[in-house]
LUMSE-680279 format. One record per residue: residue number from 1; x, y, z of N, C-alpha, C, CB in turn. Coordinates in pm, 1 decimal, padded with zeros to 6 digits. Glycine has a CB too. Layout:
N
@num:NUM	n.px:X	n.py:Y	n.pz:Z	ca.px:X	ca.py:Y	ca.pz:Z	c.px:X	c.py:Y	c.pz:Z	cb.px:X	cb.py:Y	cb.pz:Z
...
//
This chain:
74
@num:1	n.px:01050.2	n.py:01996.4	n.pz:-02017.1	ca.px:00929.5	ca.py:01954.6	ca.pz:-01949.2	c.px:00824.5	c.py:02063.7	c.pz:-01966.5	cb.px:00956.8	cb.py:01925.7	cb.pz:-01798.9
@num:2	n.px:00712.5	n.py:02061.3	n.pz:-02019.2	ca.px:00604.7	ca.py:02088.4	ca.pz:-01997.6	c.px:00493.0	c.py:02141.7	c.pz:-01875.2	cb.px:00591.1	cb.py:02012.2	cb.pz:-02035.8
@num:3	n.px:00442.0	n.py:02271.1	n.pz:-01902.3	ca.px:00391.7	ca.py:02277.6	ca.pz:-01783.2	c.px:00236.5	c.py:02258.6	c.pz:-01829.7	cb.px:00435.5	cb.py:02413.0	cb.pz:-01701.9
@num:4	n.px:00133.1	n.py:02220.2	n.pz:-01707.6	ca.px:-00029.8	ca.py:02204.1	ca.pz:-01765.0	c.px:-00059.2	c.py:02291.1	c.pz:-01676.1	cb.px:-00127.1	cb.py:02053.6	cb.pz:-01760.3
@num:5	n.px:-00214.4	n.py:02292.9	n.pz:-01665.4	ca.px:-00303.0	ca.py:02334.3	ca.pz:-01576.9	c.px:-00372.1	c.py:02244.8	c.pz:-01504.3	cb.px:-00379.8	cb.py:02404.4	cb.pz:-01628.8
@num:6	n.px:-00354.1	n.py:02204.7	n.pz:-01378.5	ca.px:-00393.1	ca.py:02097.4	ca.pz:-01322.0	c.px:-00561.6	c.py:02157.1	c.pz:-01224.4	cb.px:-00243.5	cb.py:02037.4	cb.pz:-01223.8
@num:7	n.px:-00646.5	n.py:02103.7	n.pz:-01264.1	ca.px:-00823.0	ca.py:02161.3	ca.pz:-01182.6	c.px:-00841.3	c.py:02093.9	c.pz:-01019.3	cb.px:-01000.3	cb.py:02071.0	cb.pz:-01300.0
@num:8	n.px:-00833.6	n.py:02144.4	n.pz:-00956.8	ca.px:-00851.0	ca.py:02022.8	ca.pz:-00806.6	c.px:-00967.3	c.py:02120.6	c.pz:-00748.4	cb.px:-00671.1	cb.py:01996.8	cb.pz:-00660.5
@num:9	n.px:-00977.7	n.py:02068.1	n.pz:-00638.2	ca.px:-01072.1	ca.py:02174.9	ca.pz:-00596.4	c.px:-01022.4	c.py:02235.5	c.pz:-00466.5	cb.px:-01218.8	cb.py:02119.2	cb.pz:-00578.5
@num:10	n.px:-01072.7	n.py:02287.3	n.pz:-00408.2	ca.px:-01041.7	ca.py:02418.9	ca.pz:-00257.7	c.px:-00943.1	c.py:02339.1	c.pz:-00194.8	cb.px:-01195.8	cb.py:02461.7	cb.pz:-00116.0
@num:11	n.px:-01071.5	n.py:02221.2	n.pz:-00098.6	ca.px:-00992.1	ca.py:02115.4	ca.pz:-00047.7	c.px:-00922.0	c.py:02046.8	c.pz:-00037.0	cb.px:-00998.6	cb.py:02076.5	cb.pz:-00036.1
@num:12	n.px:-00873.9	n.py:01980.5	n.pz:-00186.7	ca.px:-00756.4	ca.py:01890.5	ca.pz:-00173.5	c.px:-00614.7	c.py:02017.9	c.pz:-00181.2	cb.px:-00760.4	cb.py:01754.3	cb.pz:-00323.4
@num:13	n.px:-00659.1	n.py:02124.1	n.pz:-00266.7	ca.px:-00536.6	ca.py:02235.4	ca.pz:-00263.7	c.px:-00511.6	c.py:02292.3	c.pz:-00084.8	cb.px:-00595.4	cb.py:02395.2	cb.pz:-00383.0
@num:14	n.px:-00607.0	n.py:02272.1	n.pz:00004.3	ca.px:-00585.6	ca.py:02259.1	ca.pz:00139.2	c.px:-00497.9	c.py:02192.5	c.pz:00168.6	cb.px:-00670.9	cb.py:02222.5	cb.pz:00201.6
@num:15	n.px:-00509.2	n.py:02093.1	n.pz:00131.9	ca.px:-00425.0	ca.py:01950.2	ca.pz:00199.6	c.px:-00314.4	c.py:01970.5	c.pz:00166.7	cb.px:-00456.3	cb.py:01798.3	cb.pz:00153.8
@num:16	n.px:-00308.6	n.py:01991.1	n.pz:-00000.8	ca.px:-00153.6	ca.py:01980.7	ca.pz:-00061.0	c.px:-00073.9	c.py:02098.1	c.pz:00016.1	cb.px:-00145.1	cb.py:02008.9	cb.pz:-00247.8
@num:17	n.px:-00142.1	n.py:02221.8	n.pz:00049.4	ca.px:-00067.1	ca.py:02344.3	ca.pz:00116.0	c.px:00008.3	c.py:02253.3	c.pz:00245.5	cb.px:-00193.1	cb.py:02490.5	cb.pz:00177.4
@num:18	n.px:-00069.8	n.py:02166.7	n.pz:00327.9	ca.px:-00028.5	ca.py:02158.0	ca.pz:00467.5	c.px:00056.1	c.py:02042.6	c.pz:00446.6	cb.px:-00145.7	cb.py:02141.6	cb.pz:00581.6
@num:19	n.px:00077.9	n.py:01960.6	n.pz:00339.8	ca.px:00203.3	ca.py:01854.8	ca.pz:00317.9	c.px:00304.9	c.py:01906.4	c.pz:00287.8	cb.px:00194.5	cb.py:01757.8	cb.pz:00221.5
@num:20	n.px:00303.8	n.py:02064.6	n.pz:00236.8	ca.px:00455.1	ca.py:02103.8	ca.pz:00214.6	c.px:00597.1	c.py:02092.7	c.pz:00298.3	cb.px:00446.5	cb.py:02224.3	cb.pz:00199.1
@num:21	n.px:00658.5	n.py:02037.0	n.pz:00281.3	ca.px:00776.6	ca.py:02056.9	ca.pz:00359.9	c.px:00877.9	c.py:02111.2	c.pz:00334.0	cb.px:00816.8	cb.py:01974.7	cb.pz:00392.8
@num:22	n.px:00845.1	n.py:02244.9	n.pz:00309.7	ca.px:00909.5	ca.py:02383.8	ca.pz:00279.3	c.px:00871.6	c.py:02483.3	c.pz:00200.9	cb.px:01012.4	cb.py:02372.7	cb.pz:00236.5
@num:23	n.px:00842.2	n.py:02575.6	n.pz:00221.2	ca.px:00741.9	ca.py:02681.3	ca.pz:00180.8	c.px:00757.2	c.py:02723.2	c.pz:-00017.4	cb.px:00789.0	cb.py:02838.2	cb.pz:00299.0
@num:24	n.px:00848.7	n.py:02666.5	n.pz:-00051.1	ca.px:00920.5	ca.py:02667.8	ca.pz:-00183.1	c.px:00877.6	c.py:02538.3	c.pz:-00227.7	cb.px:01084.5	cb.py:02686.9	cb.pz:-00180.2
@num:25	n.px:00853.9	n.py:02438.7	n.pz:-00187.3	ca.px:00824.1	ca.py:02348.5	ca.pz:-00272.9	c.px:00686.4	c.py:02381.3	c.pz:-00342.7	cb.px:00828.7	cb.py:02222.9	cb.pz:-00205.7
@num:26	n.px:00709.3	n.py:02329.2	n.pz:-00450.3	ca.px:00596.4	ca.py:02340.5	ca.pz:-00537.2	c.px:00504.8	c.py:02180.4	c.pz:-00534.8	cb.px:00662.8	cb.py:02385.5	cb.pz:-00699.0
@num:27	n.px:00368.6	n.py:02187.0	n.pz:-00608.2	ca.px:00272.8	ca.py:02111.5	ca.pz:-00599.2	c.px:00304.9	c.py:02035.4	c.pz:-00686.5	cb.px:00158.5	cb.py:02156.8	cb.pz:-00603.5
@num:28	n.px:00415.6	n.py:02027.1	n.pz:-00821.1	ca.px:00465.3	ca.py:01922.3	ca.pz:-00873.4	c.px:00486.0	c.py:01825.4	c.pz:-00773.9	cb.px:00572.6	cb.py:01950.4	cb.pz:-00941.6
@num:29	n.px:00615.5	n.py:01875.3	n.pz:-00675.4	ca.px:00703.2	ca.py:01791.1	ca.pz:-00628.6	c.px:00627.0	c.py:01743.1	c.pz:-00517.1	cb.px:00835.7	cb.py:01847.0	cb.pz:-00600.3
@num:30	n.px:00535.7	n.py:01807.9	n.pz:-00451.2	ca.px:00435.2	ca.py:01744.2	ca.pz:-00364.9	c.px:00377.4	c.py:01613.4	c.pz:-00444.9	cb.px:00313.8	cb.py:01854.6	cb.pz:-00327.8
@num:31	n.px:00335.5	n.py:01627.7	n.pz:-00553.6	ca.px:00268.5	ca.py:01544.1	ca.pz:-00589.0	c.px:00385.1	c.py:01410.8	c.pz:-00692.5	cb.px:00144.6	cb.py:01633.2	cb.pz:-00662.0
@num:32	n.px:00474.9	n.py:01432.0	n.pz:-00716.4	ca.px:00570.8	ca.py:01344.7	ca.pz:-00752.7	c.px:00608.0	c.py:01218.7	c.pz:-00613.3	cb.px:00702.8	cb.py:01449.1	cb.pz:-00797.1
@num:33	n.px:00611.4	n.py:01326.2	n.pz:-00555.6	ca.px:00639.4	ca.py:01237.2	ca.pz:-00383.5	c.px:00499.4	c.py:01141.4	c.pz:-00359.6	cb.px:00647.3	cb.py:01382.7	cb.pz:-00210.4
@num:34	n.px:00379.9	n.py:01222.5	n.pz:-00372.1	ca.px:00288.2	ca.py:01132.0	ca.pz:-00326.0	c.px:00311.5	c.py:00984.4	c.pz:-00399.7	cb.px:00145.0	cb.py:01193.4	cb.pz:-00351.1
@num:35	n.px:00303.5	n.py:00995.3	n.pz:-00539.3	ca.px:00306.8	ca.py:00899.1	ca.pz:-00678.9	c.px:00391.2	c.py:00820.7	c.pz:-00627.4	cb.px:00355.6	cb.py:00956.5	cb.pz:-00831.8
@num:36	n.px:00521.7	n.py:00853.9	n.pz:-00570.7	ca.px:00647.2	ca.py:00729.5	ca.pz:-00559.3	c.px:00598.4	c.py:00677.8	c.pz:-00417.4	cb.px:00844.2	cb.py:00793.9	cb.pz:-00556.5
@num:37	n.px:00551.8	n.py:00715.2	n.pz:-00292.6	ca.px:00486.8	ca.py:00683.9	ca.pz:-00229.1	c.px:00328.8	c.py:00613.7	c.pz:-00210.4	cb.px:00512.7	cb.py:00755.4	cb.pz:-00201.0
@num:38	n.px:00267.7	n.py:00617.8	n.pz:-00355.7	ca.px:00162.9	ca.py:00527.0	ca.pz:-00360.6	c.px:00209.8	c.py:00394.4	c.pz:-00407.1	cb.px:00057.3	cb.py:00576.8	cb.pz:-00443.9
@num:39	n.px:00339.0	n.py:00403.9	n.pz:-00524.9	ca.px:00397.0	ca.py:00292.9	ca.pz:-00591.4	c.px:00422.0	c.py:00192.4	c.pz:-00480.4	cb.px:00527.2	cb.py:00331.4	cb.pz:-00671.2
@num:40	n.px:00499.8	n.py:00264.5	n.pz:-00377.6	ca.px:00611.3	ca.py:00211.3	ca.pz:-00308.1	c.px:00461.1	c.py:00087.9	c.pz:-00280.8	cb.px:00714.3	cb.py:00326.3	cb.pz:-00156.5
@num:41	n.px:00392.4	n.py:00200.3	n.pz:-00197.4	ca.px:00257.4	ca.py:00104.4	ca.pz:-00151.1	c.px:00226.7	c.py:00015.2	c.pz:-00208.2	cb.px:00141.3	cb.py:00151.3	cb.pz:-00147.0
@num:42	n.px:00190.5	n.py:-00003.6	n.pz:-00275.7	ca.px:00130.4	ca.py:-00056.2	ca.pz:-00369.0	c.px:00148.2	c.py:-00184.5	c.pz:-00390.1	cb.px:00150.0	cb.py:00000.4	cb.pz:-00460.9
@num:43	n.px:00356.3	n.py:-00144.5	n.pz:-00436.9	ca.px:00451.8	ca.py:-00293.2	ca.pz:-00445.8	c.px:00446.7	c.py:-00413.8	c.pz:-00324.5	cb.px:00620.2	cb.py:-00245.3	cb.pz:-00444.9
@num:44	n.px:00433.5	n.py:-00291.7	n.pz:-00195.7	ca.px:00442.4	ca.py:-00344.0	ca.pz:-00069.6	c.px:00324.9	c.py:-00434.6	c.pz:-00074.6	cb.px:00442.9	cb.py:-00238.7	cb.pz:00045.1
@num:45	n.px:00214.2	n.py:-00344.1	n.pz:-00097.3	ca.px:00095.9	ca.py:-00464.8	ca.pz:-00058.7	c.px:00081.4	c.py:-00597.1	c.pz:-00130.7	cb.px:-00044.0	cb.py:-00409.0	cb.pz:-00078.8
@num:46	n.px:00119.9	n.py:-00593.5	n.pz:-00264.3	ca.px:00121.7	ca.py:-00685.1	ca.pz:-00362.8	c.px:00207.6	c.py:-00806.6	c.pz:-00279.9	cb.px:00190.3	cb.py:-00621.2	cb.pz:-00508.3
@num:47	n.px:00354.1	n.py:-00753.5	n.pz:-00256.0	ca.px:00433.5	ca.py:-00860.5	ca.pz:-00191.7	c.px:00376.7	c.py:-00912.7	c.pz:-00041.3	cb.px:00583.5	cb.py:-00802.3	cb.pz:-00177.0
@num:48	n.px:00305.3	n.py:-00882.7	n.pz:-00007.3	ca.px:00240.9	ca.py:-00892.8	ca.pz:00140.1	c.px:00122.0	c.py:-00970.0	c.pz:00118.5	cb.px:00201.0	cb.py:-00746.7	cb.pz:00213.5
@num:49	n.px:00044.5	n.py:-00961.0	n.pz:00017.1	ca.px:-00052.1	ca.py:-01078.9	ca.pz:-00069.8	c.px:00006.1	c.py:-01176.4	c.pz:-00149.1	cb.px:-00143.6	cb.py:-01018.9	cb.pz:-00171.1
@num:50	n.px:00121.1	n.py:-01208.4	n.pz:-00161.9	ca.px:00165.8	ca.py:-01319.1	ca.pz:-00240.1	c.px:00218.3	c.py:-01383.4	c.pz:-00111.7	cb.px:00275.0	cb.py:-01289.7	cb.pz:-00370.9
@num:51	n.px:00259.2	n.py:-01321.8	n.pz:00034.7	ca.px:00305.8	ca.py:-01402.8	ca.pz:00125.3	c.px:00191.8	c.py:-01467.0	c.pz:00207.6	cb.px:00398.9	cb.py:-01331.7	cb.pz:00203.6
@num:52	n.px:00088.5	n.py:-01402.3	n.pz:00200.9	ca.px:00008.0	ca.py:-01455.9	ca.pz:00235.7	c.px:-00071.4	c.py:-01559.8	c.pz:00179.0	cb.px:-00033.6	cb.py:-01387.5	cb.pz:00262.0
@num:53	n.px:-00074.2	n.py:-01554.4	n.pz:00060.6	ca.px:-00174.3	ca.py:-01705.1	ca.pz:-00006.0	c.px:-00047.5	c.py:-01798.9	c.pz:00014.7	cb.px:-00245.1	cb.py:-01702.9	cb.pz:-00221.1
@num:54	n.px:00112.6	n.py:-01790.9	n.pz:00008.3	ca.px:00200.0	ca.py:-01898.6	ca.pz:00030.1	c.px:00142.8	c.py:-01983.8	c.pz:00210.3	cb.px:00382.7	cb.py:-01814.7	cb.pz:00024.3
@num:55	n.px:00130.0	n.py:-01894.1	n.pz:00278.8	ca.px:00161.8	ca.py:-01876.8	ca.pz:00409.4	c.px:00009.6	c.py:-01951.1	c.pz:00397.4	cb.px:00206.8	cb.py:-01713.0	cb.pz:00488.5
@num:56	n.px:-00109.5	n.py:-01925.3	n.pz:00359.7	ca.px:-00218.1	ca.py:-02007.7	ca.pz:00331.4	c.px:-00230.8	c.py:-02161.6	c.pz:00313.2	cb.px:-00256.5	cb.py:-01961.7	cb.pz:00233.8
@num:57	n.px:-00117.6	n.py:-02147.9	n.pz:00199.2	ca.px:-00114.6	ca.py:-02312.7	ca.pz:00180.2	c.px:-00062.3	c.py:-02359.6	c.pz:00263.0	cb.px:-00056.4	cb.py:-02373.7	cb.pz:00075.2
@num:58	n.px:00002.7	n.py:-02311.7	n.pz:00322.3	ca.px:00149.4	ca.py:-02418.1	ca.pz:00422.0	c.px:00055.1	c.py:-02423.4	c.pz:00548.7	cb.px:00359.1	cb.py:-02312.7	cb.pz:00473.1
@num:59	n.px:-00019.8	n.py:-02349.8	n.pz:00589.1	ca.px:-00127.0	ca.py:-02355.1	ca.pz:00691.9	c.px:-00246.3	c.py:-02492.9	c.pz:00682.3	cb.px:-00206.4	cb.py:-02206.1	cb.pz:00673.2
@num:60	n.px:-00268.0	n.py:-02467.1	n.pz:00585.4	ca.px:-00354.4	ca.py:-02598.7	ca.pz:00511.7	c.px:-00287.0	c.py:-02745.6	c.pz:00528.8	cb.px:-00363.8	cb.py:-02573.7	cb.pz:00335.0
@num:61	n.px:-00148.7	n.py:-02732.4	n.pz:00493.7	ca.px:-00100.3	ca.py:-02866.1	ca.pz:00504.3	c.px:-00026.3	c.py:-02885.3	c.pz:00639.6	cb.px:-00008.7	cb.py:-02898.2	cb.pz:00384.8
@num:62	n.px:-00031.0	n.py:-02765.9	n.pz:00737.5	ca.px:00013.1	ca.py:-02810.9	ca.pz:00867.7	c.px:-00086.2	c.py:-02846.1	c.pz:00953.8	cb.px:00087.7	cb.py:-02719.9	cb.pz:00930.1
@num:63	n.px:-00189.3	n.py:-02812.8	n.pz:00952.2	ca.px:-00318.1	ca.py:-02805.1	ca.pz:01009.2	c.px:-00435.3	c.py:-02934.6	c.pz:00964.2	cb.px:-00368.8	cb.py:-02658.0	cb.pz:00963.6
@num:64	n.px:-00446.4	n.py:-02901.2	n.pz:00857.4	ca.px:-00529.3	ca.py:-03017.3	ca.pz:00780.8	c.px:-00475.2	c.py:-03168.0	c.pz:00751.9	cb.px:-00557.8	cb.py:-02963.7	cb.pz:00643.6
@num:65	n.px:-00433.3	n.py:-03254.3	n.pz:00894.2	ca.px:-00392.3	ca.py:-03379.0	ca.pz:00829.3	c.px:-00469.3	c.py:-03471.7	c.pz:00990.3	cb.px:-00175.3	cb.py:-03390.4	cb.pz:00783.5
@num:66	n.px:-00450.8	n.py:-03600.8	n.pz:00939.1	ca.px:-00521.8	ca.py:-03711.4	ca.pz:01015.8	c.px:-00439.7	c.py:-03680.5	c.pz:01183.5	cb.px:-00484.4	cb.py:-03897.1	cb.pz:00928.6
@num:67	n.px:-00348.7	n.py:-03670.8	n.pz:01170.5	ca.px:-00286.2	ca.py:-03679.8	ca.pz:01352.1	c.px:-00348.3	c.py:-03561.5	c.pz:01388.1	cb.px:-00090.0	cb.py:-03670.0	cb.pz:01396.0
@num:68	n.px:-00386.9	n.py:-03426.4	n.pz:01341.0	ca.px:-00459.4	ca.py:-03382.6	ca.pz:01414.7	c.px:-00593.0	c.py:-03395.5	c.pz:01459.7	cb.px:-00445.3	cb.py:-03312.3	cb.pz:01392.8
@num:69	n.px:-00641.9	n.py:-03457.9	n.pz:01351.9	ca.px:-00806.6	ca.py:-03478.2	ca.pz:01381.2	c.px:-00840.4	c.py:-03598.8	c.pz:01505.4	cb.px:-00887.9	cb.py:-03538.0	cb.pz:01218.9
@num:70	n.px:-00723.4	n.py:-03710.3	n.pz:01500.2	ca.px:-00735.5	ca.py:-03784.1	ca.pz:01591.4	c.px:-00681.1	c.py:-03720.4	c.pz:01740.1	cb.px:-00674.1	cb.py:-03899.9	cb.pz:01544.0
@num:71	n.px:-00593.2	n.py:-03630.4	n.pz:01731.8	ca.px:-00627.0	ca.py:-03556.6	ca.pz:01865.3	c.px:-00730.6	c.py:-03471.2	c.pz:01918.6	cb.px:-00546.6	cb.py:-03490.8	cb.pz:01884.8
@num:72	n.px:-00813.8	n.py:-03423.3	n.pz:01859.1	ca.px:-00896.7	ca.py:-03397.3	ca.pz:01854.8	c.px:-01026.9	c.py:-03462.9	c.pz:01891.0	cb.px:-00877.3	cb.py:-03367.7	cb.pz:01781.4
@num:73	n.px:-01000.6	n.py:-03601.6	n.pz:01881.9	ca.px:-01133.3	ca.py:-03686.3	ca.pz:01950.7	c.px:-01074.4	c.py:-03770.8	c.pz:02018.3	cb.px:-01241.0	cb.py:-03764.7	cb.pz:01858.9
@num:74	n.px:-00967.1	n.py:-03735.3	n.pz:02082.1	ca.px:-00880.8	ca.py:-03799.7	ca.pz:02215.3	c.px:-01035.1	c.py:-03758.1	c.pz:02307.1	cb.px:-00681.6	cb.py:-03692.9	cb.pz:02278.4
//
């Protein structure tokens, strides 16, 4: 593996200092963690928008039919 030179600025090297969870970890592994933790996100939200346009339609066809509208002008 390869090492680079990664440019950030003051601030985010702030942040990354105070996410350490242990004075030895390095800013790779800080930042490997973030990456599998944005994925995770990511997947999550995706599956959480496909339940929702399902959950859309089935709303549409429970909601949107003649027996309700005629209760409605009971």
């Amino acid at each position: 593996m390869g090492i680079t030179t990664l440019q950030i600025d003051s601030e985010t090297l702030k942040e990354l200092k105070k996410t350490k969870e242990t004075p030895r970890q390095t800013y790779s592994e800080i930042i490997r963690k973030l990456i599998k933790i944005y994925k995770a996100a990511k997947k999550e939200n995706q599956y959480d928008e496909f339940l929702h346009k399902i959950q859309q339609q089935k709303m549409r066809e429970l909601w949107d039919n003649k027996e309700d509208e005629d209760w409605e002008n009971v």
